[in-house]
Each structure stands twice: as C-alpha cells, then as structure tokens.
N, C-alpha and C positions, 0 to 999 in steps of 0.2 A: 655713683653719685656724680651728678652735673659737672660739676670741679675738675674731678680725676678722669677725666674724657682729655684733655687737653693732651698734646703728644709729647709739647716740649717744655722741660723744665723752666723753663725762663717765666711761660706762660700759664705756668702753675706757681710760680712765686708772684708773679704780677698780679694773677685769680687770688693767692691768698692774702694779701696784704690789701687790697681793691675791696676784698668781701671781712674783710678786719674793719677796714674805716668805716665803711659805707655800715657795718651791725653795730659800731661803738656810738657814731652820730646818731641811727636809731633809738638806740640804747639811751640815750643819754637825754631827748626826746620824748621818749618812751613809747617811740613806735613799733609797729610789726608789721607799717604799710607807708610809705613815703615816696618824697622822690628821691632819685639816686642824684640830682644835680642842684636842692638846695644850699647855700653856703649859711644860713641861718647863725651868724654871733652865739647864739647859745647853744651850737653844737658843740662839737670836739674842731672845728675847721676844717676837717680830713675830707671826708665824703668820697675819698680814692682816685677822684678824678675822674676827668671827661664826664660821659651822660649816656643817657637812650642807650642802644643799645651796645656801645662800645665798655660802657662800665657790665651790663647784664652779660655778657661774653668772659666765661672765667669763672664765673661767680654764681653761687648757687640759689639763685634767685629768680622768679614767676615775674616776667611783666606785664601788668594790668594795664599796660598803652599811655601815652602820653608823659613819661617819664616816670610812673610810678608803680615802683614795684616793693614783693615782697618776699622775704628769705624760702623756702620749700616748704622749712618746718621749722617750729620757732624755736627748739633746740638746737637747731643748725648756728641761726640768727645768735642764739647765748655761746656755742663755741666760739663763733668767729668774736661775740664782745670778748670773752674770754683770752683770746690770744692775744685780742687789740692790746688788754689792759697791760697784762705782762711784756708786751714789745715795746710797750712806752717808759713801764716801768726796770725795767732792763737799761733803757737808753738815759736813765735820770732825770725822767720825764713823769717824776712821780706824783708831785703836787699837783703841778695843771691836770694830767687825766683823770684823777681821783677831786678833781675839785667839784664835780658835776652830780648827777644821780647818786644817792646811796647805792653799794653794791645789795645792800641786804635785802635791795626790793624784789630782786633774781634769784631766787636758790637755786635756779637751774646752772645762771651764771657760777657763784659758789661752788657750784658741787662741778666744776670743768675745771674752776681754778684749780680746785681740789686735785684734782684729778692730773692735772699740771703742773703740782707742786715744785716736780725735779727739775722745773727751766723757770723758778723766779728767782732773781736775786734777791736774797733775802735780806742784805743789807739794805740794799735801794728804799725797803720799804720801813727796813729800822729808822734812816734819816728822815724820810716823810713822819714819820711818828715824830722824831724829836726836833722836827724842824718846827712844831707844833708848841714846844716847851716856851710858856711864858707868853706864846703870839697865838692867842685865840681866832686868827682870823683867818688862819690853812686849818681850823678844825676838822673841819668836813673830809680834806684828804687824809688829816691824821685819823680820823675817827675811820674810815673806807681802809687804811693802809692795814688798821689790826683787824679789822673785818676781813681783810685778806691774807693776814697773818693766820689768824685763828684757823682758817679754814685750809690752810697747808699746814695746819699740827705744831706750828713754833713751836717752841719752850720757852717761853720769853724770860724767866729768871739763867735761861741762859745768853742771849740776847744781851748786847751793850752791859756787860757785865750785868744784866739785868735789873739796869738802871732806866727808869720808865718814869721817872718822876716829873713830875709838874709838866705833864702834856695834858691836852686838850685833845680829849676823843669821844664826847658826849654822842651818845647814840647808837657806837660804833654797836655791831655783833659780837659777843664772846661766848657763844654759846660753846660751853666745852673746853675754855679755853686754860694752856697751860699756864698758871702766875705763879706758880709755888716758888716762895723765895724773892719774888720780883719786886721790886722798890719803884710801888706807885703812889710816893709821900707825896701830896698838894696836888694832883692831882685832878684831873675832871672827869668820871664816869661815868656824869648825870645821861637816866635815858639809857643807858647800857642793857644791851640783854646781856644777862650773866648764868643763867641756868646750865647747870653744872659744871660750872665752872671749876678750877682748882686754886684757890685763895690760900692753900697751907703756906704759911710763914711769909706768906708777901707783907709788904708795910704798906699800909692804908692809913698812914698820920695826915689827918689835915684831908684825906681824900675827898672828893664830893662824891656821893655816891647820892643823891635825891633822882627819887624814881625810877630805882636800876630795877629791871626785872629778875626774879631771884623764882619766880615760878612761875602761876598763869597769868599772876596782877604785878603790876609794878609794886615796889616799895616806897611807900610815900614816907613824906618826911625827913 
C-alpha cells in the first residue's frame, strides 16, 4: 500500500494525518475526486496542508494533474474519514466534526468505525449527545454522535447512568441499537432508524418518535 512505502516513522504519521483531513473534507463534500488545496468554509478546514504534489506524497492517493486527485480506492478514502472522525473526536472536538454530513450516508465509514471501536472515547461522544439536551441546534452532531455510538455496540442504559433524555438526535442511525433500560423521556427521535433496535424498559415519556423507522417504511404519525 502507497502509504506503508515510506521508510521513516515521522513520514508515516505525517501521510496519516495528511490522508485523515484531506478523506474527512472529501467526506464532508461528498467527494471521491477533489482538490487536495481547496480551503472551501464548508469543509472540515483541515485539507492536511500544502498541495500538488507535496500533500499526494504519503498519502494514498492517484493524481489526475492539476491538483486534483483521488483516494486508490474509495474504502481507503472511508478509513482515513474514519480515523479523521475519532481523532477529532478524542481531542473534544466532537460537535464541530460531527456537525457536517450525516455519518449514515457511509456504511462503509460505519462499518471502520466499527471496526475501531477500541480507540473511541466513549464519553467524548456521551457529552456530544447531551450537549444536545434542550439546544436543538448541535442536533445534527448529537444525532451523528449515537450514529456512532450505536455502531461501536454502546449500551447506552449503561451510558451517563443511562440518562439520555431530552436530547435532540432526529435522524440519527440506531439500527440495533442497545436502550434497554435507557431514559429517553422528552426526547426527539423523529426520522430515527430504529430496526432492531432494543427498547425493553427504556422510558419513552413525552418521546418524539414521528416517522421513526421501525421496519422498511417509517412510522407515521
């Protein structure tokens, strides 16, 4: 792999943090073909720095000339979103990188977090959820944060003493996800995938659940 060619460590932590920003700004975009030196407001602002070929050096990335290149293979591109998300979110940097794209648009993304469960902090992404409680306007991170809970297995009625109430996560994924026990009273679910979820004994007082998907159709009403 392109990447693991490099000799010296230094130059492989530079390649992986370089090929982190440069697939999260893609990501975030929702490309699979870009330049490596737009600074675009509605990216992530990272882009790894430098350009041409000083950023393609390191980095597991085909360039099509003129500054714009693209990952090898677009799995490659969803790791490196993948690690980006967790090194932000590590740093307490949860809100802002989660404020962007839904993660659920990626299951390729998903299934690496997944798969990277053992290096997220799991609190980091507790207080994104409840930073949510009552301020509907970080939804979108809360709503991505249990998107990315769910898909590392949480337990969430273990979780903040498995208090999860009156946050705002409309949209979010829970496909599978663990609530048994969980206090999601006043709540906002609307838009949730919820298919197989585990709801035993959670509290849903007051919840919004309008339009949560509960099989192939949402639930209206």
């Amino acid at each position: 792999v392109v990447w693991s060619q490099c000799h010296h460590h230094a130059t492989c932590d530079a390649g992986q943090a370089a090929g982190e920003e440069l697939a999260l700004r893609f990501f975030n975009k929702g490309w699979v073909i870009g330049s490596v030196s737009d600074d675009d407001d509605n990216g992530d602002g990272g882009g790894g720095g430098g350009g041409g070929d000083g950023l393609v050096c390191g980095v597991p990335v085909v360039s099509l000339g003129n500054g714009i290149v693209t990952f090898l293979h677009k799995s490659i591109q969803e790791y490196f979103v993948a690690r980006a998300l967790l090194t932000h979110i590590n740093r307490g940097e949860g809100v802002e990188v989660l404020a962007h794209r839904a993660v659920k648009e990626e299951l390729g993304v998903l299934q690496f977090v997944a798969d990277l469960r053992s290096d997220v902090d799991t609190d980091q992404l507790v207080q994104v959820v409840l930073s949510s409680r009552d301020n509907a306007s970080v939804s979108a991170s809360a709503a991505n944060a249990m998107t990315v809970l769910t898909a590392c297995r949480a337990v969430f009625g273990r979780l903040n003493g498995g208090d999860f109430s009156r946050v705002h996560i409309g949209g979010a994924r829970l496909v599978g996800a663990q609530m048994g026990g969980a206090n999601l009273a006043g709540s906002d679910l609307s838009a949730c995938d919820v298919r197989y979820a585990n709801f035993l004994q959670a509290d849903l007082c007051n919840t919004n659940l309008s339009d949560v998907r509960i099989d192939q159709q949402p639930l209206k009403g």
